[in-house]
C-alpha positions in Angstrom: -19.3 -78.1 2.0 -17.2 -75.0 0.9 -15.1 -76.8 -0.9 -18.4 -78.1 -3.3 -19.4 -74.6 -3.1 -16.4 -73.2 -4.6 -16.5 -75.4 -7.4 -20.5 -74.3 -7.6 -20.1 -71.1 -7.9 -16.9 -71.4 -9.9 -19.4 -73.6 -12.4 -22.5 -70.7 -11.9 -19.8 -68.2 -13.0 -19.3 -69.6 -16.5 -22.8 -71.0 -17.0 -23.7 -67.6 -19.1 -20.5 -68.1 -21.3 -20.9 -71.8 -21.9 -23.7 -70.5 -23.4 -23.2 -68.3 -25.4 -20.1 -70.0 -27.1 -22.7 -72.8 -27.9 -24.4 -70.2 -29.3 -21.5 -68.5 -31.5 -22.2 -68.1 -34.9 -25.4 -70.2 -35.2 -27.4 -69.5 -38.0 -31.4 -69.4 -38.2 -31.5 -72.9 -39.6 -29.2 -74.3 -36.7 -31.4 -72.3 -34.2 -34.3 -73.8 -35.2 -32.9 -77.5 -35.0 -34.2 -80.2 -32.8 -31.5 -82.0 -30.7 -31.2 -85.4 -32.2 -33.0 -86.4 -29.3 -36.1 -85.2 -29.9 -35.3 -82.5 -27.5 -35.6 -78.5 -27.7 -34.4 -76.7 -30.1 -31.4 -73.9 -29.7 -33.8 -71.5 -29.4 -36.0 -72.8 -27.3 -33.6 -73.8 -25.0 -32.5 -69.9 -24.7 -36.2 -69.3 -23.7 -36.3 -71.5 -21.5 -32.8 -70.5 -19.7 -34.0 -67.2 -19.4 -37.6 -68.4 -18.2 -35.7 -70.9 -15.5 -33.0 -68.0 -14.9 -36.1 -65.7 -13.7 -37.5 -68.1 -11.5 -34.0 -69.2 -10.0 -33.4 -65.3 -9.3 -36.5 -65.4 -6.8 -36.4 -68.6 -6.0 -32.6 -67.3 -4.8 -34.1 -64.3 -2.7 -37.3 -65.7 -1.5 -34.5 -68.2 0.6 -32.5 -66.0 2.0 -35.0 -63.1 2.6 -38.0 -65.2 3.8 -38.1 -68.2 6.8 -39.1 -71.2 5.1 -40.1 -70.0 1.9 -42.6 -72.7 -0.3 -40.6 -72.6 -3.5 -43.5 -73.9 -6.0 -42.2 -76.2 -9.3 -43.2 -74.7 -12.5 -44.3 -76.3 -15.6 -41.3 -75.3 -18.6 -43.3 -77.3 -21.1 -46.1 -75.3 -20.6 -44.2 -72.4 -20.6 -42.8 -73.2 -24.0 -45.9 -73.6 -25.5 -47.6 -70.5 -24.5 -44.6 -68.4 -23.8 -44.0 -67.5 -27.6 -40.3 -69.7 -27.6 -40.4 -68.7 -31.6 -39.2 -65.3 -31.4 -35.7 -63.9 -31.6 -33.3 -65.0 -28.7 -31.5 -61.7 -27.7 -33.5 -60.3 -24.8 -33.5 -64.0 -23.6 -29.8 -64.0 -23.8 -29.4 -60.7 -21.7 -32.0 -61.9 -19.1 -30.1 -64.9 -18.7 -26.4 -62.7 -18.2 -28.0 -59.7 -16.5 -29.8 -61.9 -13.7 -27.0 -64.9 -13.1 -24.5 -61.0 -12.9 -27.0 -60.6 -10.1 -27.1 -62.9 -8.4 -23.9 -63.9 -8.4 -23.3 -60.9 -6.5 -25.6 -61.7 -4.0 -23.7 -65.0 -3.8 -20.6 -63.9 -3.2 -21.8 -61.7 -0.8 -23.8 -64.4 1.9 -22.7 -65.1 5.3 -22.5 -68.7 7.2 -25.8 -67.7 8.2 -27.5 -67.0 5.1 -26.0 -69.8 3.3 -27.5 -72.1 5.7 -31.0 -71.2 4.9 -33.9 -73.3 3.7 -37.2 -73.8 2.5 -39.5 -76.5 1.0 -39.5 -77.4 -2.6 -42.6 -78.3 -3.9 -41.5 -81.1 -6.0 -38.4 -82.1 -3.9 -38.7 -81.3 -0.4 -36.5 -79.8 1.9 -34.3 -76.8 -0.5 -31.0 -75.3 0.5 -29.5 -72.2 -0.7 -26.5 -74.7 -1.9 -29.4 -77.2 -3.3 -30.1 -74.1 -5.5 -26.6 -73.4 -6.3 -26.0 -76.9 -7.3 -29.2 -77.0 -9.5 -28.4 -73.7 -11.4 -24.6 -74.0 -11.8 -25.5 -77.3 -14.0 -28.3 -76.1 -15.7 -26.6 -73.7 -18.6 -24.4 -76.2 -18.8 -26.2 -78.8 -19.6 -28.2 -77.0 -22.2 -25.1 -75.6 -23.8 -24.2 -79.2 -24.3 -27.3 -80.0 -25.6 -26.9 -77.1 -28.4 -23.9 -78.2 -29.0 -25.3 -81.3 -29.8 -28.3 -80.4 -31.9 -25.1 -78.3 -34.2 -23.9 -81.4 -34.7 -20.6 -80.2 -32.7 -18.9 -83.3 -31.0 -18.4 -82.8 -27.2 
């Protein structure tokens, strides 16, 4: 697994800057743009990566700190409804760098031990400190992409 977990992390690492160059030089127009899929706009997608980024942060400490943590599913539809996604994105952006920083560090600094704790996802079951590295080193990512996308920028 260390291996996969170097590449994780290597992929966690760069997650905030994939980001933000998706985000370079966007104008108001472009941040307001539906992905040609229908999906989120740019700035609802740095919403939610800062809404997602929070709950990955205790989601993160709650496994290694507690035994067999329940690590509840939340709803980020709902949360883009009533969490105001329409504002301006630069507290969002510096939530999503200041907490990945974190807990990055927290990362790096886990023993055999730690990394081989668990708990139960609500949604999925049985939840790994590596399940949650592989979910969140994907996740900026993939949005990144997807802003690329809704920019009209070719991949």
């Amino acid at each position: 697994m260390d291996n996969d977990r170097d590449q994780h992390l290597e992929r966690y690492r760069t997650g905030t800057r994939a980001v933000l160059d998706a985000l370079a030089d966007i104008t108001d127009a472009e941040l307001d743009r539906p992905a040609p899929d229908g999906g989120w706009t740019a700035r609802e997608v740095a919403h939610h990566l800062a809404d997602s980024e929070t709950n990955g942060f205790i989601r993160l400490r709650r496994l290694i700190a507690e035994d067999g943590p329940v690590i509840v599913a939340y709803d980020q539809d709902l949360y883009a409804r009533r969490l105001h996604y329409d504002r301006p994105i630069a507290s969002s952006l510096a939530v999503l760098q200041a907490v990945r920083v974190s807990s990055l560090e927290l990362l790096e600094s886990l023993t055999p031990a730690e990394w081989s704790r668990s708990g139960e996802h609500s949604d999925s079951g049985r939840y790994s400190v590596d399940d949650w590295l592989g979910v969140y080193s994907r996740h900026p990512h993939d949005h990144a992409a997807q802003i690329r996308r809704a920019r009209g920028q070719v991949e």
